[in-house]
N, C-alpha and C positions, 0 to 999 in steps of 0.2 A: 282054509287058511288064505284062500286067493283073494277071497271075497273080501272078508275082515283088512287084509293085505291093504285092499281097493277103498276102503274105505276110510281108513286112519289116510291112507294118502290124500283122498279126495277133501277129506274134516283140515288137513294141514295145509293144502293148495289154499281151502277159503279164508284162514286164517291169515296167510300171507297174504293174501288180496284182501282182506280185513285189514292188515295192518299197515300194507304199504298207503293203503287209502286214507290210514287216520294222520296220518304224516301232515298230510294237507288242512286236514282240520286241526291239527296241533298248533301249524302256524299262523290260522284266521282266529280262532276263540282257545285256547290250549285247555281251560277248564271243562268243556262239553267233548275236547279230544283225549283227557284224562279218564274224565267218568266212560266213555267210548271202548278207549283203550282198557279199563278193567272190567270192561263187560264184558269184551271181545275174548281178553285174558281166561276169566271166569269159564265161560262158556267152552273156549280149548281144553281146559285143565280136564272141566269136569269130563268132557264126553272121551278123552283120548287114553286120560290116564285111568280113568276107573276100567274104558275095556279093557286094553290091556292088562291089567292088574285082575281082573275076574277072567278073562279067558287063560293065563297062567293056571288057574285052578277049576274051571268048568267051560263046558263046550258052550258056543256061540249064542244059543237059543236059550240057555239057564244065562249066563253073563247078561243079555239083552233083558229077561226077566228082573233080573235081582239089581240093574241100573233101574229100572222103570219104578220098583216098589220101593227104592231111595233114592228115587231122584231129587226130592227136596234138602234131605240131610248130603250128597254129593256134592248139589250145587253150592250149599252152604259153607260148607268145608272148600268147596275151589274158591269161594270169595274172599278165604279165607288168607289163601293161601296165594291169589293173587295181589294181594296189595305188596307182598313180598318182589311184586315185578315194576311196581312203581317208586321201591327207593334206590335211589343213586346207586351204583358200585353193589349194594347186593342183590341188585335186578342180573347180574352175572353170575350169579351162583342159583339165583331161584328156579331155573329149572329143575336141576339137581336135586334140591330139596322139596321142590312138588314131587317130583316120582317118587321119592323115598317118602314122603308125607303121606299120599297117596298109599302107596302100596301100604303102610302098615294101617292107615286108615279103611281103606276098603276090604282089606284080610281081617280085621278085627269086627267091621261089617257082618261079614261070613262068620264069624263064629259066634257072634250077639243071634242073628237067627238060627241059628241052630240049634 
């Protein structure tokens, strides 16, 4: 648990220096700091929400497994679900709704292979 711990912290530190970095290119070009920012977005959702949401229900090494052989339908679904972080006023609520988005999508994940 220490380890996983270590590592959603380490995935969140780079995300914050991901993002305090796009600030700067928001104000030189904002459209290459948008497409940036929902990459950066993207890329968070998938890797943070889906472990968490698979380690709730399998140990470490199945959860690692079962991101890896959907890793394209996860990322697809975070792109999804990041544009939710690019509109005005409900970019404050889209976190909320990615973890709940998340969770029932990657539980439903788990039961499709099964």
């Amino acid at each position: 648990i220490f380890t996983v711990g270590l590592k959603l912290f380490v995935m969140s530190v780079v995300y914050l220096f991901l993002s305090a970095g796009l600030i700067v290119i928001f104000f030189i070009f904002p459209p290459l700091g948008a497409v940036l920012s929902f990459i950066t977005i993207t890329w968070y959702n998938a890797k943070v929400f889906s472990l968490e949401v698979f380690l709730e229900v399998m140990n470490l090494a199945e959860a690692e497994k079962t991101i890896e052989q959907n890793k394209f339908e996860i990322y697809k679904f975070s792109s999804l679900v990041a544009v939710l972080y690019l509109i005005p006023i409900i970019n404050f609520f889209a976190p909320l709704y990615a973890s709940a988005a998340f969770s029932r999508y990657c539980l439903g994940l788990i039961r499709t292979k099964n």
